[in-house]
C-alpha positions in Angstrom: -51.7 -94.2 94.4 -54.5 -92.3 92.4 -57.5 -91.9 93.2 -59.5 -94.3 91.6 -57.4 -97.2 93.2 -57.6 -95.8 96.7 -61.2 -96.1 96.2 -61.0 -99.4 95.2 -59.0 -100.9 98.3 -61.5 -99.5 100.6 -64.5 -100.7 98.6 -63.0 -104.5 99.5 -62.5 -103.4 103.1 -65.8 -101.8 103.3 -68.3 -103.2 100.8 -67.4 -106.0 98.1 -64.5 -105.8 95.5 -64.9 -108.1 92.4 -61.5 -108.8 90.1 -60.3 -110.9 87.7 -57.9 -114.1 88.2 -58.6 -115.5 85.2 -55.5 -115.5 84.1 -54.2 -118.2 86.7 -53.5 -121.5 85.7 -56.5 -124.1 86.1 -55.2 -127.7 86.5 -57.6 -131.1 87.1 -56.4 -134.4 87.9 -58.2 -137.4 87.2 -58.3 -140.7 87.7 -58.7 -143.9 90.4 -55.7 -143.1 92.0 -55.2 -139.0 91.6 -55.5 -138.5 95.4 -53.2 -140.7 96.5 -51.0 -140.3 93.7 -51.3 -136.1 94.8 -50.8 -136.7 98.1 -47.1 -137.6 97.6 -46.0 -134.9 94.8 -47.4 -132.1 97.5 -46.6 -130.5 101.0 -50.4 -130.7 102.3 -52.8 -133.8 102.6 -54.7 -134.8 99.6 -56.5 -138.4 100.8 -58.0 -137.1 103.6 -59.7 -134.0 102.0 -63.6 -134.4 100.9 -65.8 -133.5 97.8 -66.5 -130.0 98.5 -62.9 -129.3 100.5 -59.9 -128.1 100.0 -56.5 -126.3 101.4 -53.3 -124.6 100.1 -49.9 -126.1 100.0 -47.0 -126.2 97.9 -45.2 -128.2 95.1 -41.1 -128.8 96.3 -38.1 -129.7 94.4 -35.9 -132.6 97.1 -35.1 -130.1 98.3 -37.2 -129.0 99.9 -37.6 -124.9 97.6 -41.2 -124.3 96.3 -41.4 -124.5 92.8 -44.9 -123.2 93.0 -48.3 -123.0 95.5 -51.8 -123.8 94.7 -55.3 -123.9 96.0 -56.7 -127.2 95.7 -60.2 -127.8 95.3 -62.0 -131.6 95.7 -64.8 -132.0 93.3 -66.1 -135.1 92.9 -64.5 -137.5 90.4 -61.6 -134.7 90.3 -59.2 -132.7 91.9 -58.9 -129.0 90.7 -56.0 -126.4 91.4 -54.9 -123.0 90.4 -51.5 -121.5 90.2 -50.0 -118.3 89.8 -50.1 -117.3 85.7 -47.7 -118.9 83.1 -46.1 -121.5 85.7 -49.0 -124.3 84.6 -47.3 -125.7 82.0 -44.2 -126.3 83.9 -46.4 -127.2 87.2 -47.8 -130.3 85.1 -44.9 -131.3 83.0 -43.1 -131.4 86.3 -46.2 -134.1 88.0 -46.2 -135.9 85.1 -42.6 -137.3 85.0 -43.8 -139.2 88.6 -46.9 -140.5 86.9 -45.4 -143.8 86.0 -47.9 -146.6 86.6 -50.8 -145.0 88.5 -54.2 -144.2 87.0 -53.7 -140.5 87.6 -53.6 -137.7 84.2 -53.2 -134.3 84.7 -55.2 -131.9 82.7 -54.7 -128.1 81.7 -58.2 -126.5 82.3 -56.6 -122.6 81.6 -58.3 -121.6 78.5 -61.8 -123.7 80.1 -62.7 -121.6 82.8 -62.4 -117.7 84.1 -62.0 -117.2 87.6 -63.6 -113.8 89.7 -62.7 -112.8 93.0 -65.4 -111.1 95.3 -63.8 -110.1 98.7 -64.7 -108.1 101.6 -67.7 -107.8 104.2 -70.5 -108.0 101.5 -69.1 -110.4 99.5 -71.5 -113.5 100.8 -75.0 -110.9 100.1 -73.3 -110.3 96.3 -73.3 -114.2 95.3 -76.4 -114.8 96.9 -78.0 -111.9 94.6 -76.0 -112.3 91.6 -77.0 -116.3 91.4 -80.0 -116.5 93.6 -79.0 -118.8 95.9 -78.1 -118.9 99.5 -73.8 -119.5 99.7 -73.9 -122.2 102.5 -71.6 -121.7 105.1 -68.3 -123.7 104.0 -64.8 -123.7 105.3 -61.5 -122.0 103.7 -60.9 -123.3 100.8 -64.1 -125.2 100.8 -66.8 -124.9 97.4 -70.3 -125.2 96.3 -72.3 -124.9 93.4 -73.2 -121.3 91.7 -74.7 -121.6 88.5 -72.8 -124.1 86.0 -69.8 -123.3 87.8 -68.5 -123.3 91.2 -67.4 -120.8 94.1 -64.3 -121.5 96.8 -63.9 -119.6 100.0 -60.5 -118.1 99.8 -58.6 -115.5 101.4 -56.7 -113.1 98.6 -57.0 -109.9 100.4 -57.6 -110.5 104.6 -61.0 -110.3 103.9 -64.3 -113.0 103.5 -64.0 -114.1 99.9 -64.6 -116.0 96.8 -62.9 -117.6 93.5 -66.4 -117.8 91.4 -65.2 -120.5 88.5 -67.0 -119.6 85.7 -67.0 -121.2 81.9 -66.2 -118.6 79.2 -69.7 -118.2 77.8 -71.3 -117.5 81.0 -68.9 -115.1 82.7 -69.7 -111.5 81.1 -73.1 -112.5 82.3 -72.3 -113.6 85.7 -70.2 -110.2 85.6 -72.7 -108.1 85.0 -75.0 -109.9 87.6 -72.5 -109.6 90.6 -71.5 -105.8 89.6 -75.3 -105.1 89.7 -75.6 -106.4 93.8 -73.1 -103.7 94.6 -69.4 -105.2 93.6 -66.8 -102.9 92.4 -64.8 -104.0 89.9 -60.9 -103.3 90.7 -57.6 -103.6 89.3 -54.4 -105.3 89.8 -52.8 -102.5 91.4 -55.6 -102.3 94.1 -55.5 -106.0 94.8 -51.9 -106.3 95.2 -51.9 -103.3 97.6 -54.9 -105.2 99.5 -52.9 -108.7 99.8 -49.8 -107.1 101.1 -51.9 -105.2 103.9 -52.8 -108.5 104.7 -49.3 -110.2 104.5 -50.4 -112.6 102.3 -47.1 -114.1 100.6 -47.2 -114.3 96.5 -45.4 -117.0 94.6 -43.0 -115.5 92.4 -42.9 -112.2 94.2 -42.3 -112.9 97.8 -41.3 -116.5 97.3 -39.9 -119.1 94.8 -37.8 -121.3 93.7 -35.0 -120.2 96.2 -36.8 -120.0 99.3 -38.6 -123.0 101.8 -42.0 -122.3 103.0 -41.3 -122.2 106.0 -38.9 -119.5 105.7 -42.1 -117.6 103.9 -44.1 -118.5 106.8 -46.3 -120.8 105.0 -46.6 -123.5 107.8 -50.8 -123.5 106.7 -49.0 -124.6 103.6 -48.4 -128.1 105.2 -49.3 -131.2 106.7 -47.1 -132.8 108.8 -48.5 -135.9 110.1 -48.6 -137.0 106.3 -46.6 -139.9 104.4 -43.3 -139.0 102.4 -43.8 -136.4 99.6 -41.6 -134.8 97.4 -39.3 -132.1 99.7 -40.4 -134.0 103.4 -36.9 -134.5 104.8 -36.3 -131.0 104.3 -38.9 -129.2 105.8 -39.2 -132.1 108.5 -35.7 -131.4 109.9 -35.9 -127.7 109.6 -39.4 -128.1 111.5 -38.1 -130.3 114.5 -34.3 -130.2 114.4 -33.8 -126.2 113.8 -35.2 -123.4 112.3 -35.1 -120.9 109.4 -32.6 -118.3 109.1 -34.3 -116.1 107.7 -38.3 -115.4 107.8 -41.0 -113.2 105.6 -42.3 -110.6 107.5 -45.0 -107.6 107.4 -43.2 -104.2 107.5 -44.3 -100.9 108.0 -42.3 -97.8 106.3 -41.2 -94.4 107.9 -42.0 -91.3 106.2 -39.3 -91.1 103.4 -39.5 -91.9 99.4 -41.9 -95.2 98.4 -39.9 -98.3 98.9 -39.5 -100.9 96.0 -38.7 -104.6 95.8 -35.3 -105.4 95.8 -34.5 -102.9 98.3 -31.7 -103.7 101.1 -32.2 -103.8 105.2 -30.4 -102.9 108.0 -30.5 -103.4 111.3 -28.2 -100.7 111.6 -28.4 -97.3 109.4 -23.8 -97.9 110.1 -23.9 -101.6 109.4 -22.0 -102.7 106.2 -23.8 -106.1 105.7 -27.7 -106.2 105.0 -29.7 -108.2 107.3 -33.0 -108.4 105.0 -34.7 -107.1 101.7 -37.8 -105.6 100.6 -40.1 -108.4 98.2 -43.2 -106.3 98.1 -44.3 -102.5 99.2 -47.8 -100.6 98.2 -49.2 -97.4 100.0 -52.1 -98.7 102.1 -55.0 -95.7 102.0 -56.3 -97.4 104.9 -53.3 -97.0 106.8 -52.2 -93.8 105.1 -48.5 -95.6 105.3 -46.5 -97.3 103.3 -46.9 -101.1 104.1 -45.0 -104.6 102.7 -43.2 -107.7 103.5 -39.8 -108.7 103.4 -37.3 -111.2 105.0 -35.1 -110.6 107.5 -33.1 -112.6 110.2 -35.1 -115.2 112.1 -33.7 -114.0 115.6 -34.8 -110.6 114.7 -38.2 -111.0 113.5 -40.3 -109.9 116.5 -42.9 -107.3 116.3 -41.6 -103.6 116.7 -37.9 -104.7 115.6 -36.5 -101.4 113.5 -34.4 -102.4 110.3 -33.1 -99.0 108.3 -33.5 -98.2 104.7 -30.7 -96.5 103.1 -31.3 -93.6 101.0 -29.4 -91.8 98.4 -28.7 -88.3 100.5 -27.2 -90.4 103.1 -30.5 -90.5 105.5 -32.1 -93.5 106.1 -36.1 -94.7 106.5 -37.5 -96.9 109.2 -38.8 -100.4 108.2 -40.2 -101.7 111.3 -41.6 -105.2 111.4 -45.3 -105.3 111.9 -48.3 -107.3 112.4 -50.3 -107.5 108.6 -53.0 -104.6 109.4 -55.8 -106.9 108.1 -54.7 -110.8 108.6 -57.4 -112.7 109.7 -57.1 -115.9 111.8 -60.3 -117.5 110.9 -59.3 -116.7 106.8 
């Protein structure tokens, strides 16, 4: 890590960070029946949500594997979501074949709206002085008014935070405005390292198409006193009747070379079969460690269990499971 994006992961643990999502896909839905027509293609509740709310959950093949996750938004006469980049398209045309008679249209808002991230302990004092306005005190997930556009608590590092929606012709401003009240503008590479220390799970990275939630530890991810939706038998049974096999965990690296994605576990440096694999890994500064998540057995997913990394002189580097240094319950 160099040293301009060390600085920049401590500036969102210390000050403010401000970076740029927006290249994330933007979907609306509209129409009389969008929520209830929602709350059966998702894993969280949709009906029961209120202008100005909002959660995260997941949309499932039957059965039961996440095709994609979103942050849903409730504005008014419409429901708003974004996903990770290039997966809108398929996201929609995958809604709209079970649209078949309810007043319910899905829109692709990508190209309408940029999306800025301010995190960390400032990040409240640098909307209120970038927009002049107080930022009421709203929920995860929850949004307000800033400007002509809109802001949503989130939580993409462990820290307090903000997606600022802003429209095209009003975002270099905006910019400018937040940089100005003490936000430093950082990059992707600072920003992934800040979500793993938080062991925050990324779709399409630590996650997809292969995996259940649950087995990403994505419970937040749904509701379960909720109708049928798209997936329900699946995670229901796994829920009450069993459990995963296998579960996303935080690690935390020996000394030895800088682990990658991809990269096999043992629980033993001897064993001949691998009992997990590396999804993500960054050096945390904060930490001066190397940090990620992974998956490994369910039954051996407790804090302080020691899995070995095999290396090509024939040593081997601790991964030992971890609590995320900067998760935070009430984000």
């Amino acid at each position: 890590m160099n040293n301009a994006t060390r600085n920049e992961t401590l500036a969102a643990r210390n000050e403010a960070a401000l970076f740029d999502l927006s290249n994330r896909g933007k979907l609306k839905v509209v129409g009389r029946e969008r929520a209830e027509w929602l709350h059966g293609m998702v894993s969280n509740d949709v009906v029961g949500l209120k202008p100005g709310q909002g959660n995260y959950g997941t949309v499932l093949t039957d059965r039961g594997k996440a095709l994609a996750d979103y942050r849903l938004l409730v504005c008014g006469d419409s429901l708003r979501f974004d996903t990770e980049p290039g997966i809108e398209k398929a996201v929609s045309e995958r809604l709209n074949r079970f649209i078949i008679s309810e007043d319910a249209e899905i829109v692709d808002e990508t190209a309408e709206w940029q999306i800025w991230g301010v995190a960390g302990p400032r990040s409240k004092e640098i909307l209120e002085k970038a927009f002049g306005e107080e930022a009421p005190p709203v929920s995860l997930y929850g949004s307000f008014c800033v400007g002509d556009g809109f802001a949503a608590r989130q939580n993409r590092t462990g820290e307090h935070g903000y997606d600022v929606w802003l429209r095209p012709s009003e975002a270099e401003e905006a910019v400018r405005r937040m940089e100005e009240a003490g936000a430093k503008r950082i990059g992707a590479e600072a920003l992934e390292t800040l979500r793993i220390e938080a062991g925050i799970a990324r779709y399409g990275v630590d996650f997809d198409e292969n995996i259940i939630p649950l087995e990403a530890q994505l419970g937040h991810a749904i509701h379960w006193e909720k109708g049928c939706y798209v997936g329900q038998e699946i995670i229901a049974r796994m829920h009450y009747r069993g459990h995963p096999n296998k579960l996303l965990v935080s690690l935390r690296f020996g000394e030895g070379p800088a682990p990658s994605a991809g990269i096999d576990l043992f629980r033993e440096a001897a064993d001949s079969k691998r009992s997990g694999w590396i999804t993500s890994a960054a050096y945390s500064p904060s930490l001066d460690a190397w940090v990620g998540l992974g998956y490994v057995r369910a039954k051996m997913a407790e804090i302080g269990t020691e899995y070995a990394i095999r290396l090509a002189d024939g040593g081997f580097q601790a991964a030992v499971v971890s609590e995320a240094p900067y998760a935070s319950g009430s984000e």
